[in-house]
C-alpha positions in Angstrom: 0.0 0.0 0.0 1.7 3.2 -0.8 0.2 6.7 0.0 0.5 9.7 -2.6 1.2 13.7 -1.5 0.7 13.7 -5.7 -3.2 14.7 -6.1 -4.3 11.8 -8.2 -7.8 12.3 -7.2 -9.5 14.6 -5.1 -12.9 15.2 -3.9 -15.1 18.6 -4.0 -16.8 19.1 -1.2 -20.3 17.9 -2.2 -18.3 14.1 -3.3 -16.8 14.8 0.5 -20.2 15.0 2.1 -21.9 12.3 -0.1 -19.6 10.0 0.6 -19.2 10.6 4.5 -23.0 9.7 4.4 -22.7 6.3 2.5 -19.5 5.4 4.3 -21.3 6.3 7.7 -24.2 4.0 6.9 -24.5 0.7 9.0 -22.7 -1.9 7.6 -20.0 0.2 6.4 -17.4 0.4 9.3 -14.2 0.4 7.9 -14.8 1.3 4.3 -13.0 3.0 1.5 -13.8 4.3 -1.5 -12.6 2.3 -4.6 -11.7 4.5 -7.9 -11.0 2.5 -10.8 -11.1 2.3 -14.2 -12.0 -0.7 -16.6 -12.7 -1.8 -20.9 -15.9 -0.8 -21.7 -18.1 0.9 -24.2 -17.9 2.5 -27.3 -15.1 5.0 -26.1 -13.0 2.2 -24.5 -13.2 2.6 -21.0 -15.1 3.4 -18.3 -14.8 4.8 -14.4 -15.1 2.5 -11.7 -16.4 3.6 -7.8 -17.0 0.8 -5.4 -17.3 0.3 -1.6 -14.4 -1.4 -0.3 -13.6 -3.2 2.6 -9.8 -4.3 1.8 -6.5 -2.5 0.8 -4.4 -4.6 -1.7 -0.8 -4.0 -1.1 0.2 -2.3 -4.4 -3.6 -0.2 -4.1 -2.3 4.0 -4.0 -4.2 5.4 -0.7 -5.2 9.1 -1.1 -7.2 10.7 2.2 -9.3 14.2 0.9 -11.5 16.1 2.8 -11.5 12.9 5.9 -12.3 10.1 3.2 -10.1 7.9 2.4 -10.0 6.8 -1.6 -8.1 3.6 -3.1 -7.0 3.6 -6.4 -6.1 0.6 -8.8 -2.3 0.7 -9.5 -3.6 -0.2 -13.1 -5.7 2.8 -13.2 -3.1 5.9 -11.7 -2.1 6.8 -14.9 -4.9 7.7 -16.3 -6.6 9.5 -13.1 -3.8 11.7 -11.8 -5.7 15.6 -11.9 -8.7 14.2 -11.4 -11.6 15.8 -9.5 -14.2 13.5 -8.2 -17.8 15.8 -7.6 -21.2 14.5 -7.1 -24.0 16.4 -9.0 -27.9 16.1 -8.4 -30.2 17.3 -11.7 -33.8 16.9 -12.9 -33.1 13.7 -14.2 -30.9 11.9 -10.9 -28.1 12.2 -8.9 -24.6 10.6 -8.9 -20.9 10.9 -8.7 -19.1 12.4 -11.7 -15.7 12.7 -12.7 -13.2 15.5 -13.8 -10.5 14.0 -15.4 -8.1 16.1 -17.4 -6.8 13.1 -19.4 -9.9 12.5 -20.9 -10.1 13.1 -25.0 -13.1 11.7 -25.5 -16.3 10.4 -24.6 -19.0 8.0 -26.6 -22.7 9.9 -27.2 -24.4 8.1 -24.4 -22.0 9.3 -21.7 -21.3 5.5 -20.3 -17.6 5.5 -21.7 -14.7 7.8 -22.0 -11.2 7.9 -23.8 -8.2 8.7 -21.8 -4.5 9.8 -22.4 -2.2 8.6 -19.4 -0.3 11.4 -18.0 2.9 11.3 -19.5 5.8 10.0 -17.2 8.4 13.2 -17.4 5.5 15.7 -17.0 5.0 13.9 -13.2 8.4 14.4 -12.3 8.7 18.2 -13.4 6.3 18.4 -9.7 
């Protein structure tokens, strides 16, 4: 388990308080929030959030705003800037992400494309 100062993701505060609820809930002593990323869709992938109970040993821990986020190692490439929010509109309500490596998304909004960060841009910070 390795912990980042890098911001890889962060949360605003309306992600912060919507995910102190859930993570408050019975049943959910001791969970984390898992950010993820996998194949899917027209676009080619698509973002992962799950409840998690464990912390693989290679999983990059990030704590924001008092909740504590797990990322796959697989996935840190492609997430590092971005900003996790959680919107409520007309139509629903539901996390969303801001991910500055994204070029793309497919018409339905179920899958994005993403750029990984390029290796010699991280270590200029």
């Amino acid at each position: 388990m390795a912990t980042s100062n890098f911001p890889i993701v962060s949360l605003t505060e309306a992600a912060a308080k919507r995910a102190h609820e859930i993570l408050s809930a019975p049943g959910k002593s001791g969970a984390v929030l898992r950010v993820g990323l996998k194949n899917a869709g027209c676009a080619g992938m698509s973002y992962t959030l799950e409840f998690a109970d464990a912390i693989g040993p290679y999983d990059e821990v990030i704590e924001d705003k008092g909740i504590k986020i797990v990322v796959d190692p697989k996935a840190l490439m492609f997430l590092f800037g971005t900003e996790m929010d959680f919107e409520t509109n007309k139509l629903g309500a539901g996390f969303v992400f801001k991910n500055p490596n994204q070029t793309g998304a497919c018409g339905c909004g179920e899958s994005v494309s993403i750029t990984p960060v390029d290796q010699a841009e991280l270590e200029k910070h």
